[in-house]
N, CA and C atoms of all chains as a GROMACS GRO file, in nm:
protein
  585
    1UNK      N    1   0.085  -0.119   0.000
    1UNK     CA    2   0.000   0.000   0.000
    1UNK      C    3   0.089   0.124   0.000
    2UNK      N    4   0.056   0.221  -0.107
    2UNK     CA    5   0.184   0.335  -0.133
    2UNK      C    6   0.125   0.466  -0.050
    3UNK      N    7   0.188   0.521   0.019
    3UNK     CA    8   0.145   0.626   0.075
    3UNK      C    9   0.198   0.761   0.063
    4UNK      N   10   0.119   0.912  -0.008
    4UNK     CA   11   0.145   0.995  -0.005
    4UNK      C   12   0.171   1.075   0.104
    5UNK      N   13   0.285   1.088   0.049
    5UNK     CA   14   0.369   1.187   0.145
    5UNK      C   15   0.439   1.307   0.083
    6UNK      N   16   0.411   1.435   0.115
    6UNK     CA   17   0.455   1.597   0.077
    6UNK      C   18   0.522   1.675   0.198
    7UNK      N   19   0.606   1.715   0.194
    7UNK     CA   20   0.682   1.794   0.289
    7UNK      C   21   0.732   1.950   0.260
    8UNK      N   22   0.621   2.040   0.328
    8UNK     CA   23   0.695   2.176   0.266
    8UNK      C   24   0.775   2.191   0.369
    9UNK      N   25   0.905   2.231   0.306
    9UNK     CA   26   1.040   2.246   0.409
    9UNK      C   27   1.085   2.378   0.423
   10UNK      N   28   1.209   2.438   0.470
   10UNK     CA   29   1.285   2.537   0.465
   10UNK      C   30   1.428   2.489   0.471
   11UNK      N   31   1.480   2.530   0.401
   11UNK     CA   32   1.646   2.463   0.385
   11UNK      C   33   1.696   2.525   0.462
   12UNK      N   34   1.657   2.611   0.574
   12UNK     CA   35   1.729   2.657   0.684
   12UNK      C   36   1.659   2.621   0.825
   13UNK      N   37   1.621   2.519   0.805
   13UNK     CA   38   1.548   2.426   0.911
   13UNK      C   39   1.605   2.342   0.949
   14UNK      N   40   1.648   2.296   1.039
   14UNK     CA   41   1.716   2.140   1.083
   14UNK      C   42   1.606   2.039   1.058
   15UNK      N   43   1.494   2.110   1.144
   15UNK     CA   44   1.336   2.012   1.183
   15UNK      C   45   1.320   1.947   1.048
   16UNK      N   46   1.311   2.036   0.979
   16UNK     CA   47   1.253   1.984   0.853
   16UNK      C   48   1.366   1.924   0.757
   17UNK      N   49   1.506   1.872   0.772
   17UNK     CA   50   1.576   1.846   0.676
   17UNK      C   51   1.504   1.690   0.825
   18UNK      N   52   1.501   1.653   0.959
   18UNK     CA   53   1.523   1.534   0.980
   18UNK      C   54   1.392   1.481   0.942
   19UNK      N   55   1.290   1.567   0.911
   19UNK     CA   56   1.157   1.505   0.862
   19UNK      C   57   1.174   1.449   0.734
   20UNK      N   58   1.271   1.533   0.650
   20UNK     CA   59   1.281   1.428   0.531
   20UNK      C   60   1.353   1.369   0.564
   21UNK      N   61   1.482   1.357   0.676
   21UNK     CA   62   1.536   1.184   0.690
   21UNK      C   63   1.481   1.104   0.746
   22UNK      N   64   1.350   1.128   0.765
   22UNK     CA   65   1.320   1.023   0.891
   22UNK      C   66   1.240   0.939   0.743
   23UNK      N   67   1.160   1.007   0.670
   23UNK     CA   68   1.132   0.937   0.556
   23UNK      C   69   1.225   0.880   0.508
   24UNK      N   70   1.314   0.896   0.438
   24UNK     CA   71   1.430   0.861   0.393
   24UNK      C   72   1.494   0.722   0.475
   25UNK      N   73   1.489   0.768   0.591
   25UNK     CA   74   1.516   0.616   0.663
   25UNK      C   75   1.394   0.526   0.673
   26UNK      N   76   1.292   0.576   0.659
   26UNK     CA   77   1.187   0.464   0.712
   26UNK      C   78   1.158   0.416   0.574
   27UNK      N   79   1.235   0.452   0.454
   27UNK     CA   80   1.168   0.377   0.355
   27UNK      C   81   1.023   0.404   0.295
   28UNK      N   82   1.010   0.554   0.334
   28UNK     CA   83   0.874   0.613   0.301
   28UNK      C   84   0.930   0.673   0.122
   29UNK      N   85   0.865   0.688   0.043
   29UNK     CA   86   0.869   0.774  -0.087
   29UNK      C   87   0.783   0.877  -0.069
   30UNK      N   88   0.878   1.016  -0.077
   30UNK     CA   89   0.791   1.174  -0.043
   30UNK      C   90   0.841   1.239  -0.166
   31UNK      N   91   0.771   1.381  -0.186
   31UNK     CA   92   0.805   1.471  -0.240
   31UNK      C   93   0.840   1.566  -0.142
   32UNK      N   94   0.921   1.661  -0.178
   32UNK     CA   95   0.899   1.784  -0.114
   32UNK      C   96   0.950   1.884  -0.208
   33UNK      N   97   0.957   2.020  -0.157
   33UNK     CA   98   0.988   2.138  -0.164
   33UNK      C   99   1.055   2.208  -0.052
   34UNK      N  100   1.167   2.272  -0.122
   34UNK     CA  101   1.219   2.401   0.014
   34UNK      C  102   1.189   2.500  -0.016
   35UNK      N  103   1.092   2.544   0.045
   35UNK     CA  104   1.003   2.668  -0.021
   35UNK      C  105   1.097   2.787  -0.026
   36UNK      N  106   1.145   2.835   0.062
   36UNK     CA  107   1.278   2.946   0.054
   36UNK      C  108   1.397   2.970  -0.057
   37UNK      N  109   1.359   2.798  -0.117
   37UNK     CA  110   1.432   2.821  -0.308
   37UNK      C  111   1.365   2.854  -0.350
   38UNK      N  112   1.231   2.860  -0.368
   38UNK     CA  113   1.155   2.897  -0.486
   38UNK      C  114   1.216   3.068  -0.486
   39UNK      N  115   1.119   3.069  -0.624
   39UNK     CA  116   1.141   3.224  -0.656
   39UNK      C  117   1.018   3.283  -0.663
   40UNK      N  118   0.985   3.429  -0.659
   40UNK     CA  119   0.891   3.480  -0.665
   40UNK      C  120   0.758   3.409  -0.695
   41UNK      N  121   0.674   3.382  -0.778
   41UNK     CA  122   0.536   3.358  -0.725
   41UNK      C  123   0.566   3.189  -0.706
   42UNK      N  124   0.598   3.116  -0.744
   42UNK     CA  125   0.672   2.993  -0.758
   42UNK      C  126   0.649   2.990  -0.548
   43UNK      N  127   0.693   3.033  -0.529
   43UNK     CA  128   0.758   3.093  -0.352
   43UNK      C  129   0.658   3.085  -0.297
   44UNK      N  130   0.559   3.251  -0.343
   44UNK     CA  131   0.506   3.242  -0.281
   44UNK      C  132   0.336   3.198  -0.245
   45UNK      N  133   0.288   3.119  -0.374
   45UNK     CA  134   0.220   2.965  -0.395
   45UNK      C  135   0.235   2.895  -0.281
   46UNK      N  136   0.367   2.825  -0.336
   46UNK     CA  137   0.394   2.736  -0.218
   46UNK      C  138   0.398   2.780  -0.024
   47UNK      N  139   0.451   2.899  -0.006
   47UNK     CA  140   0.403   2.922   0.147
   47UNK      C  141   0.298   2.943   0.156
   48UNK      N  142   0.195   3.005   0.070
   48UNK     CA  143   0.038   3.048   0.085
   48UNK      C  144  -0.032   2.887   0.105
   49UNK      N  145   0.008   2.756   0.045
   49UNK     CA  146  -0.017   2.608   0.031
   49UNK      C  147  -0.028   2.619   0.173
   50UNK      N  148   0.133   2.583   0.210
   50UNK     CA  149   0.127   2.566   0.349
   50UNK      C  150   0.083   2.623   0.458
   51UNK      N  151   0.053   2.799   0.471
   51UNK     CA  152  -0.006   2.836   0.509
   51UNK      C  153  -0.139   2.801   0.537
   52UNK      N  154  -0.166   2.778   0.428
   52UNK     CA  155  -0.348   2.685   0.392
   52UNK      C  156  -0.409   2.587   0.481
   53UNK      N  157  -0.259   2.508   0.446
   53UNK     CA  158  -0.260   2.362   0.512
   53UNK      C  159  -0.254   2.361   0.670
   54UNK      N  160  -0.160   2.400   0.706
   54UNK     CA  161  -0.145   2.427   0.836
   54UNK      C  162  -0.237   2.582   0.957
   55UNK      N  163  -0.224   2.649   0.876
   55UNK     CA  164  -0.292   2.751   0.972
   55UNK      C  165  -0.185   2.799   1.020
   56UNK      N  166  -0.039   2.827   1.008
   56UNK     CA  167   0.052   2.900   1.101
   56UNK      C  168   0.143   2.888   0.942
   57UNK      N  169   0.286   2.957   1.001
   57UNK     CA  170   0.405   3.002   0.949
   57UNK      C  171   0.540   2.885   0.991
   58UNK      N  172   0.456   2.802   1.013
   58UNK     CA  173   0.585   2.707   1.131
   58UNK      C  174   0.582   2.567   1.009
   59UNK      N  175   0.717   2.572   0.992
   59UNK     CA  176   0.786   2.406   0.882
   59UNK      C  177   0.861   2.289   1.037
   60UNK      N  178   0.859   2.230   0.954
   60UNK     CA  179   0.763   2.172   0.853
   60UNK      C  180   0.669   2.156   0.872
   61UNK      N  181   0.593   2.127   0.729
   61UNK     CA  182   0.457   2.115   0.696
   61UNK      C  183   0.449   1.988   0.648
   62UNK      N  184   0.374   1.840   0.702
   62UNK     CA  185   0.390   1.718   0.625
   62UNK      C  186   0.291   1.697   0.624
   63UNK      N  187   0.246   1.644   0.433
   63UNK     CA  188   0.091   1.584   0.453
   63UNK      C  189   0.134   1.450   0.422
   64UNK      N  190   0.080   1.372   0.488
   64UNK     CA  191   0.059   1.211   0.470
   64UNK      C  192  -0.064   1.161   0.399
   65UNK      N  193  -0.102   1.106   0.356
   65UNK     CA  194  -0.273   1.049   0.245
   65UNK      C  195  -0.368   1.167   0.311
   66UNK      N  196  -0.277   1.295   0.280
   66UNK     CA  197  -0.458   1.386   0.267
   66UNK      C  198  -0.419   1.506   0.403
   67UNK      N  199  -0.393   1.425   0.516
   67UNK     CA  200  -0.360   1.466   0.681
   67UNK      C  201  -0.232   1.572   0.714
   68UNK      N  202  -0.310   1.639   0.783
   68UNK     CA  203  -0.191   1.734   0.776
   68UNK      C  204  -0.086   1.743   0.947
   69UNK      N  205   0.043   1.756   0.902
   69UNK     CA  206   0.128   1.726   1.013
   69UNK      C  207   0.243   1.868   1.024
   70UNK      N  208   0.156   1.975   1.154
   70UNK     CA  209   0.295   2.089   1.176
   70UNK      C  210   0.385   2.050   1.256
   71UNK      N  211   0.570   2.065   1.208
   71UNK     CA  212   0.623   2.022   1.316
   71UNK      C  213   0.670   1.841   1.272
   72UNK      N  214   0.808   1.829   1.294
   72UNK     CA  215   0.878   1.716   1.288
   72UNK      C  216   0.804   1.628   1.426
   73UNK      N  217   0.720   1.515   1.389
   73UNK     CA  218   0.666   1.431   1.474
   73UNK      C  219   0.586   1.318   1.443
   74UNK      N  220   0.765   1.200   1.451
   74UNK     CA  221   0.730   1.065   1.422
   74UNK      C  222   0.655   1.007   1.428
   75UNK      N  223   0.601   1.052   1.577
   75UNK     CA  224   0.450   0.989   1.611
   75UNK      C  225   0.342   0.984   1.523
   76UNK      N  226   0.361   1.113   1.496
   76UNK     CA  227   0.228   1.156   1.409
   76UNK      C  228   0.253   1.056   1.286
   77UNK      N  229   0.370   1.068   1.207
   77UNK     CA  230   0.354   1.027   1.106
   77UNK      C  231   0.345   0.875   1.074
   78UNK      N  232   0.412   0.795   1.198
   78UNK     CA  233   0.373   0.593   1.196
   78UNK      C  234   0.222   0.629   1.227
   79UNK      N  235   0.194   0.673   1.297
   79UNK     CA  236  -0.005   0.710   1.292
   79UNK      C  237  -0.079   0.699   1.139
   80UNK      N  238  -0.006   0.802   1.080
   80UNK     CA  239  -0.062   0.834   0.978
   80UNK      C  240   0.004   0.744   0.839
   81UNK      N  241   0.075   0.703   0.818
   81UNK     CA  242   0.099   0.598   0.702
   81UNK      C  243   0.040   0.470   0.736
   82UNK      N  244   0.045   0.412   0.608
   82UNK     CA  245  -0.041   0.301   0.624
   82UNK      C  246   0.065   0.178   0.618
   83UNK      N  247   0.145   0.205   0.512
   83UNK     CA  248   0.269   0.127   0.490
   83UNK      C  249   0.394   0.123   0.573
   84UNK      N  250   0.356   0.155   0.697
   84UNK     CA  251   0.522   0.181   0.814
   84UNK      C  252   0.396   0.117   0.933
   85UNK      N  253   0.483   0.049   1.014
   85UNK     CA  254   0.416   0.071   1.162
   85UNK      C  255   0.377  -0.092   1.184
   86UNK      N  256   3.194   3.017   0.555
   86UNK     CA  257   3.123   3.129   0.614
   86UNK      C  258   3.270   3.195   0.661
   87UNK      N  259   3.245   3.349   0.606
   87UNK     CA  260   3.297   3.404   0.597
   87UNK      C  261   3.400   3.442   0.788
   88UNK      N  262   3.496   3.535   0.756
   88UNK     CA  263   3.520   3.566   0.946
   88UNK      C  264   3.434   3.704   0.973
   89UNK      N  265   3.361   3.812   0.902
   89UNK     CA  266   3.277   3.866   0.918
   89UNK      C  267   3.151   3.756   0.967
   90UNK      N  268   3.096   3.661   0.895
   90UNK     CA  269   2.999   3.587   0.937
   90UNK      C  270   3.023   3.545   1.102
   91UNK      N  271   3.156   3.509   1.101
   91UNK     CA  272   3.223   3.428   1.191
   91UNK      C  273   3.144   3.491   1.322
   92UNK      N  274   3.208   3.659   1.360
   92UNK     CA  275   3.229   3.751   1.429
   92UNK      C  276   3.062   3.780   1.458
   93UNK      N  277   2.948   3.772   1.351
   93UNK     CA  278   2.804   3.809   1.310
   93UNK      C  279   2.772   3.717   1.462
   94UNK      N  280   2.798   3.590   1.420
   94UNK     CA  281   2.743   3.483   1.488
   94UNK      C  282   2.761   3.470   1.626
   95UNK      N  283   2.882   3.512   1.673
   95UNK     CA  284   2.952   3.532   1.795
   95UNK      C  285   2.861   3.686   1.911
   96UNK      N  286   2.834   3.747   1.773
   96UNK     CA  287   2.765   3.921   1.833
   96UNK      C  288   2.601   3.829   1.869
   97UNK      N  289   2.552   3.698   1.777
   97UNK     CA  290   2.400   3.689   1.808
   97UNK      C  291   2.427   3.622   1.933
   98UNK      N  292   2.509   3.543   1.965
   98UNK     CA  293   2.478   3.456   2.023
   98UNK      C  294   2.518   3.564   2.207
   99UNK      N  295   2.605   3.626   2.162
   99UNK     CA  296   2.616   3.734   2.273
   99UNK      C  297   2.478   3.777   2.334
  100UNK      N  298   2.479   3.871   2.227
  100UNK     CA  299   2.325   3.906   2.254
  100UNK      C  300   2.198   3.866   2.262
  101UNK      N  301   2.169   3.736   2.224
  101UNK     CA  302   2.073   3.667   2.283
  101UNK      C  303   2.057   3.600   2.427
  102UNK      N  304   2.193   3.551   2.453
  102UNK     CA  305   2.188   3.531   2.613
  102UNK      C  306   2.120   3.617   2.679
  103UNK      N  307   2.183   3.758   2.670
  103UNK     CA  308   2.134   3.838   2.786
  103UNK      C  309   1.985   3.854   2.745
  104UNK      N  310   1.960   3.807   2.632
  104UNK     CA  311   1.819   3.873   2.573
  104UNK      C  312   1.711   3.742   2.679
  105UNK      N  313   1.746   3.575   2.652
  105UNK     CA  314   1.662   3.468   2.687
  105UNK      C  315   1.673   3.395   2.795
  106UNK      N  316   1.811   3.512   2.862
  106UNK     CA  317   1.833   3.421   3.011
  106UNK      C  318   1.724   3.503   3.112
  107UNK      N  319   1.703   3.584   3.109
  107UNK     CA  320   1.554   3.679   3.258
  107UNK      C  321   1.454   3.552   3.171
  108UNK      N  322   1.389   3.545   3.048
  108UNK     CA  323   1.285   3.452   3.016
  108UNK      C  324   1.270   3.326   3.116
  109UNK      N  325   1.418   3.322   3.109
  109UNK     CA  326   1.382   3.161   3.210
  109UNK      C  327   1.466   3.033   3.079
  110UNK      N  328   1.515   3.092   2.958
  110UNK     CA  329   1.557   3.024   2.873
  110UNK      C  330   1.730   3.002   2.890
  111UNK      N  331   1.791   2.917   2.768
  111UNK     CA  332   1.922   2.956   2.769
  111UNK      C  333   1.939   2.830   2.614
  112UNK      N  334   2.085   2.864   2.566
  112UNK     CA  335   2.088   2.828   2.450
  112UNK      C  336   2.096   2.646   2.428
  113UNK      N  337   2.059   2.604   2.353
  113UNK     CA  338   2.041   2.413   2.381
  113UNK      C  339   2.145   2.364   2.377
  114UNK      N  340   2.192   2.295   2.460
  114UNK     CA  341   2.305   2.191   2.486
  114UNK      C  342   2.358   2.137   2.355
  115UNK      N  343   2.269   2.133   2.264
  115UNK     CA  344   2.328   2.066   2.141
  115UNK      C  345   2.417   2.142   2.060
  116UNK      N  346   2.547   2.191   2.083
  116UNK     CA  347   2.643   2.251   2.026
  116UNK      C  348   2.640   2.281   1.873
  117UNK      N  349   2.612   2.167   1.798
  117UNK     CA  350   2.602   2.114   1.642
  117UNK      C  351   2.464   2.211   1.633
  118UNK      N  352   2.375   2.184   1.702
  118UNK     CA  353   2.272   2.232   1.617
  118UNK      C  354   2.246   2.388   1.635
  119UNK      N  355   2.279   2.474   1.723
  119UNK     CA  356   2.321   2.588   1.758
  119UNK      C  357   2.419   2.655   1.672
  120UNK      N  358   2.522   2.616   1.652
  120UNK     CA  359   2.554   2.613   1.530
  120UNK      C  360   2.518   2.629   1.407
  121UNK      N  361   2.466   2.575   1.387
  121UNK     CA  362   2.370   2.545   1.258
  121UNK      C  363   2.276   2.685   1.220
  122UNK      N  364   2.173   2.642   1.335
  122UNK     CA  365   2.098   2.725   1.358
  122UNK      C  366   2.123   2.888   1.355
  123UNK      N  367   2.274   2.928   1.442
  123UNK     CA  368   2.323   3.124   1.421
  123UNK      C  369   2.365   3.113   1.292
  124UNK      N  370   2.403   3.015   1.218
  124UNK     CA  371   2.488   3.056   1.082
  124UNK      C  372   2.364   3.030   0.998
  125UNK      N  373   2.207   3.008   1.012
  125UNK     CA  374   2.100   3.071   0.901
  125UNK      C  375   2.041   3.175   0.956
  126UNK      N  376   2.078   3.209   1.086
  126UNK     CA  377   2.058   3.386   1.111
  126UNK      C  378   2.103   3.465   1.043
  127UNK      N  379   2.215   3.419   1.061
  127UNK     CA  380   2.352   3.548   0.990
  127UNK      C  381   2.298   3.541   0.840
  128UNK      N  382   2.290   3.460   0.759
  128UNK     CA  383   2.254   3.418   0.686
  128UNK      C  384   2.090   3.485   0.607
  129UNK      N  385   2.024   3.444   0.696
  129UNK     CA  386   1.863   3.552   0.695
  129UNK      C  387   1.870   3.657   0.726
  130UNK      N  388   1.965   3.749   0.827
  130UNK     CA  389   1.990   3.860   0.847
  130UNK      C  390   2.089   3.952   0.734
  131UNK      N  391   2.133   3.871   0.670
  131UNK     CA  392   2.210   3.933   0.525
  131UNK      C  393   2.097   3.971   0.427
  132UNK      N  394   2.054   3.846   0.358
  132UNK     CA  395   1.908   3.840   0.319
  132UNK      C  396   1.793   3.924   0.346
  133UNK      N  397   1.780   3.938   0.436
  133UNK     CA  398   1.673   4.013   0.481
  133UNK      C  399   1.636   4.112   0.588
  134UNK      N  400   1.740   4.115   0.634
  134UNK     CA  401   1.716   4.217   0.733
  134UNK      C  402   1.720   4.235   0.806
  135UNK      N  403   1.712   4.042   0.922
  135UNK     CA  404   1.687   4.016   1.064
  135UNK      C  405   1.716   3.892   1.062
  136UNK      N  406   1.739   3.853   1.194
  136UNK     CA  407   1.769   3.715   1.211
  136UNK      C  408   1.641   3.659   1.215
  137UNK      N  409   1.600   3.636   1.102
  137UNK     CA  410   1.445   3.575   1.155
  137UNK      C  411   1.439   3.371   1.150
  138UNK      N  412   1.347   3.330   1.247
  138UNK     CA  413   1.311   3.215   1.243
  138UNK      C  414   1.372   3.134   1.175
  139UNK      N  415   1.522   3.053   1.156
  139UNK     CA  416   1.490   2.954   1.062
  139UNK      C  417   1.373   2.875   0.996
  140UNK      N  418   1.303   2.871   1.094
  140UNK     CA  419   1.190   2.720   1.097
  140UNK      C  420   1.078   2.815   1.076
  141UNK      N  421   1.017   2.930   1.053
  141UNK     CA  422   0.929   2.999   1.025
  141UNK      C  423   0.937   3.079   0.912
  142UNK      N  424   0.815   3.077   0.828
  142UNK     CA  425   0.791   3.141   0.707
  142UNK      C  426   0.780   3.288   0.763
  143UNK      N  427   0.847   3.356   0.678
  143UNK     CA  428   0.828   3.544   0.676
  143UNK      C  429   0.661   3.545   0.566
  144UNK      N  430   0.613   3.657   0.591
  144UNK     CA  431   0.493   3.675   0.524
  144UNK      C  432   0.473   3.763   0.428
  145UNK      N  433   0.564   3.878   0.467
  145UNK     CA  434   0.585   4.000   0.368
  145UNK      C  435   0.538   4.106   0.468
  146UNK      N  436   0.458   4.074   0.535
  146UNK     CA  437   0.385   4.186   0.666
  146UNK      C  438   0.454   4.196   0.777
  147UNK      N  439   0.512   4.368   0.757
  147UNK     CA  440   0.626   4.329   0.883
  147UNK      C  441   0.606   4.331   1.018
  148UNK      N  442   0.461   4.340   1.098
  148UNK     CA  443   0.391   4.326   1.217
  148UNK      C  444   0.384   4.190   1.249
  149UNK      N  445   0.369   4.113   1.146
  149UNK     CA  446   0.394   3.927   1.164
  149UNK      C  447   0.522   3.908   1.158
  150UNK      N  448   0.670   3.995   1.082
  150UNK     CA  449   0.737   3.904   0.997
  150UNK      C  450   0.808   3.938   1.181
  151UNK      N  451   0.801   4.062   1.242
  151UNK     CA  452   0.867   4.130   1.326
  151UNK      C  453   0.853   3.995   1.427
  152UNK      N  454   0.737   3.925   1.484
  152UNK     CA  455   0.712   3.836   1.547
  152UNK      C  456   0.805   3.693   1.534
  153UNK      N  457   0.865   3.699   1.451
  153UNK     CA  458   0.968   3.601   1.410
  153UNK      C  459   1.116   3.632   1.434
  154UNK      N  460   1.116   3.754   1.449
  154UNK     CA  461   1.292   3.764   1.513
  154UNK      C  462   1.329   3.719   1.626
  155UNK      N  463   1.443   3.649   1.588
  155UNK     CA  464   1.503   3.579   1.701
  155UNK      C  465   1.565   3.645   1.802
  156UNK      N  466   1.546   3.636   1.939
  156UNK     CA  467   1.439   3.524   2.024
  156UNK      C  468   1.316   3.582   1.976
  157UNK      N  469   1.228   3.526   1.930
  157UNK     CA  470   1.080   3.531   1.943
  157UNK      C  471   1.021   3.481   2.041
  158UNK      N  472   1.093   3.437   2.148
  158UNK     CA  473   1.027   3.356   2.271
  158UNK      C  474   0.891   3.434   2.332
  159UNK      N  475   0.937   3.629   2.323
  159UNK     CA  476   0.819   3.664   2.427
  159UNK      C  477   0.663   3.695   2.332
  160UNK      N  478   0.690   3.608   2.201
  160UNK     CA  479   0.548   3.647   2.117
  160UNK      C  480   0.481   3.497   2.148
  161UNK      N  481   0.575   3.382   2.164
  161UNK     CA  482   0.514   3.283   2.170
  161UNK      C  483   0.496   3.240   2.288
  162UNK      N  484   0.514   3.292   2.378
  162UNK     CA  485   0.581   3.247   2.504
  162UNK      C  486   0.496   3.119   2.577
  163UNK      N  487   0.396   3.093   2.545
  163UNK     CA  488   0.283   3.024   2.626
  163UNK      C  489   0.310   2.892   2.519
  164UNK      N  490   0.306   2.876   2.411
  164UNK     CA  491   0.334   2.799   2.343
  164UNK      C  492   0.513   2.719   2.410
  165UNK      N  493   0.566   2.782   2.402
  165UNK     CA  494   0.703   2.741   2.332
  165UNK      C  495   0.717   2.665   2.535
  166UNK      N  496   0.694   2.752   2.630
  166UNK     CA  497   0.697   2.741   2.771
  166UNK      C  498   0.597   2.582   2.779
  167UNK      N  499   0.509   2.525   2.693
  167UNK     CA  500   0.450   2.404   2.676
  167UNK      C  501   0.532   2.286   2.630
  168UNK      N  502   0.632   2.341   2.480
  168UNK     CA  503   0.719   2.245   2.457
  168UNK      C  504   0.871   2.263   2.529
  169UNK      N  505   0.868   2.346   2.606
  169UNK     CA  506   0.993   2.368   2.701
  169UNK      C  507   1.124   2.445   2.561
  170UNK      N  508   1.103   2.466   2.477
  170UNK     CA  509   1.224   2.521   2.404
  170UNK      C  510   1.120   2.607   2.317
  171UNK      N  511   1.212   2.674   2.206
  171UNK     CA  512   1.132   2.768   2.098
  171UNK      C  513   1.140   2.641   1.950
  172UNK      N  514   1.040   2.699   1.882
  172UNK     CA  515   1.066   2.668   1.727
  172UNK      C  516   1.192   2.551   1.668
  173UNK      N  517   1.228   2.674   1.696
  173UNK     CA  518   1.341   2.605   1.593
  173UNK      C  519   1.452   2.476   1.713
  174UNK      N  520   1.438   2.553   1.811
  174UNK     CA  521   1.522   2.470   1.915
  174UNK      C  522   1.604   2.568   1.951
  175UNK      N  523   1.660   2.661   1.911
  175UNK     CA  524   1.799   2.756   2.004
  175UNK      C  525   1.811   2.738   2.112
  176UNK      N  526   1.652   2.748   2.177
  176UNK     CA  527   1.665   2.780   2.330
  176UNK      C  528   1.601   2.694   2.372
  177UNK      N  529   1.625   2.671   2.481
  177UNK     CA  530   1.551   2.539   2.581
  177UNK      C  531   1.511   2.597   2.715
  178UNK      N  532   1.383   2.561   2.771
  178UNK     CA  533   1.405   2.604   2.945
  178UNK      C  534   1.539   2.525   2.976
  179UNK      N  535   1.541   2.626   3.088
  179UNK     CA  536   1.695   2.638   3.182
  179UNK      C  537   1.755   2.506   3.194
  180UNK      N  538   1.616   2.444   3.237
  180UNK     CA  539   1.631   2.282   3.370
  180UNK      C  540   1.644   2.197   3.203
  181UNK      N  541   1.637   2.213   3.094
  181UNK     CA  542   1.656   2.109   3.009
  181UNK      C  543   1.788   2.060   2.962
  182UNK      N  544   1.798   1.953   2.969
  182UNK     CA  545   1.926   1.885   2.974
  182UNK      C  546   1.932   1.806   2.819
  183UNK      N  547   1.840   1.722   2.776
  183UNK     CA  548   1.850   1.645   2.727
  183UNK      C  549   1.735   1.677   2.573
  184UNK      N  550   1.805   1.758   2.502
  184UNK     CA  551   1.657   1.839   2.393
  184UNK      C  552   1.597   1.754   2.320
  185UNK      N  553   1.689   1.620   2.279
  185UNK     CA  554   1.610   1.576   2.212
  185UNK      C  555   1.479   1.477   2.212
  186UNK      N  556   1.475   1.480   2.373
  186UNK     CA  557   1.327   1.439   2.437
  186UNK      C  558   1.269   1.544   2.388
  187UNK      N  559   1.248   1.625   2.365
  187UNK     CA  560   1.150   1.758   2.383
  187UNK      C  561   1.075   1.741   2.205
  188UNK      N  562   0.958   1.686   2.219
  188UNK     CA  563   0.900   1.728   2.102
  188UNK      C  564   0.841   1.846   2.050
  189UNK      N  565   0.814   1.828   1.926
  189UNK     CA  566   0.815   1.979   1.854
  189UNK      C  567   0.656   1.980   1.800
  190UNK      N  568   0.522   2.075   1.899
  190UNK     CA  569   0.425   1.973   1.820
  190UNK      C  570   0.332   2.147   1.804
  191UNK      N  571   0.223   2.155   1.736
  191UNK     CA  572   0.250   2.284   1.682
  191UNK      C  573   0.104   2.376   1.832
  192UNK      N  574   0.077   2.473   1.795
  192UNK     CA  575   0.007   2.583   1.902
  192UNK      C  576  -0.090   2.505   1.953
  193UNK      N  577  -0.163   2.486   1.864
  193UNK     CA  578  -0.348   2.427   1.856
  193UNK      C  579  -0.314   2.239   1.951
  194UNK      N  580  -0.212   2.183   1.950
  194UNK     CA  581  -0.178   2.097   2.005
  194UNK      C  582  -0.118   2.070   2.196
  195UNK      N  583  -0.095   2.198   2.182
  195UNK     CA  584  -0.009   2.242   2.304
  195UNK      C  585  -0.069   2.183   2.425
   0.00000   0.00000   0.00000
């Protein structure tokens, strides 16, 4: 069972570089973005997304099948995949 | 990173002590990540203006973006005093020893 996984990041985040390792180690397949590369509307799309998604200014931002996750937290995310745990 | 950067990093970290030690805060035991963390100040403060938030989006509105300069501890304070450190991690309450117990979980959760 394949599970979507999206991560809006900041490349000047620690939180959010171990949220994509923790995927990365658990053998999850994600996309992400470091929104702070983008460029002008490209940019700022993507923080208005996360903004959306989350309700605050705080990365990471992880959606798992749909669910939204503020904040590096494993917990949350073996909760929320279907394929780990 | 430059020895201007060098010297940048040395002036934040100065000045944040005296800024997060009355809070009840102080900087996290984790050397590496402190580290890390003043050199995308210096870094965002070249950029933009201020040492703002690693771990927080700027908005363009500078009444929000202002709320993000580091320490931001006394905008969040009720929050961050729940997960015992700020955001990003810089700072930890005093009595914390060990940060990476300390989860990171967001306001509405607190």
């Amino acid at each position: 069972m394949r599970d979507e996984v999206f991560v809006y990041a900041l490349s000047t985040c620690p939180w959010c570089r171990k949220a994509k390792q923790w995927f990365t180690d658990a053998q999850v397949p994600f996309e992400f973005v470091d929104v702070d590369r983008l460029k002008g509307e490209e940019q700022d799309a993507a923080a208005e997304k996360a903004y959306q998604l989350s309700g605050g200014r705080r990365y990471p931002v992880v959606v798992i099948n749909g669910e939204v996750v503020t904040g590096h937290n494993p917990n949350r995310y073996l909760e929320l995949l279907k394929s780990v745990g | 990173m430059t020895m201007a950067d060098a010297t940048r990093k040395d002036a934040l970290r100065y000045l944040f002590e005296k800024v997060v030690g009355p809070l009840g805060y102080k900087f996290t035991p984790d050397e590496e990540l402190a580290d890390f963390l003043l050199e995308q100040e210096v870094k965002l403060e070249q950029d933009h203006g201020a040492p703002f938030c690693p771990c927080q989006g700027r908005t363009g509105a500078r009444a929000d973006d202002m709320k993000i300069v580091c320490p931001c501890i006394p905008f969040h304070r009720e929050h961050f005093d729940k997960m015992r450190r700020c955001w990003c991690g810089l700072f930890v309450h005093k009595d914390v020893t060990d940060p990476d117990s300390l989860p990171q979980f967001p306001p509405d959760e607190a």
